[in-house]
N, C-alpha and C positions, 0 to 999 in steps of 0.2 A: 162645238168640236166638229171638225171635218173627219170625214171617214171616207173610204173609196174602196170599193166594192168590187174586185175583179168576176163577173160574171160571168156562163159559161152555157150554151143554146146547144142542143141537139136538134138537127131538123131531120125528119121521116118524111117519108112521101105517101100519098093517098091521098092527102089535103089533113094531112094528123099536124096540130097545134102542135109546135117548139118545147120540148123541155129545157125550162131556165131553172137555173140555179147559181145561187152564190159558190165560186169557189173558194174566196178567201178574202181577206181584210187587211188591207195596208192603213199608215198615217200618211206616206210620202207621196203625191199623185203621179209623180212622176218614175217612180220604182214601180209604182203598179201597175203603169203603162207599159215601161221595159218589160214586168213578165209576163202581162196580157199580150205582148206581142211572140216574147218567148215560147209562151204555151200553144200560142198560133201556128210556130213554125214546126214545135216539134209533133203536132198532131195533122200537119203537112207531110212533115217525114213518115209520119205513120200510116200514111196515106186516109186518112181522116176528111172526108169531103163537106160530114154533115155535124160536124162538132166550130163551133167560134168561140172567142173569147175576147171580153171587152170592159171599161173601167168605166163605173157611174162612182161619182160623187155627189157626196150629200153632205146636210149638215144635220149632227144630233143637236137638238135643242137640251142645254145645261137643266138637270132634274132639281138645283139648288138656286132657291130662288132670291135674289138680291132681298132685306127688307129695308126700307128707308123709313126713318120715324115719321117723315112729313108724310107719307102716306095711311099712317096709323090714325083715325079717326079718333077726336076725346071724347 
């Protein structure tokens, strides 16, 4: 099952590491991309310099696993 991850970076200054985090979870990659860019603009608007947002896909591995008899040892 594919999942995409709309993620979202704070960056600070002094040399302080990014706070990442998930914002939200779509099925469609392409809707997540529309609001990953959405979210972009309106924390533009907000005059937001050190906030981004952006779409990783991934895939979950099925937790039900196929069994085939032939694999079944006698």
């Amino acid at each position: 099952m594919q999942i995409n991850l709309i993620m979202k970076a704070t960056h600070y200054d002094h040399g302080i590491e990014p706070l990442i985090s998930k914002e939200m979870e779509m099925k469609d990659y392409s809707e997540a991309e529309d609001i990953a860019s959405k979210l972009n603009d309106i924390s533009k608007a907000k005059g937001e310099k050190r906030t981004e947002y952006w779409v990783v896909s991934t895939e979950i591995p099925s937790l039900i696993k196929k069994v085939d008899d032939d694999d079944i040892p006698f």
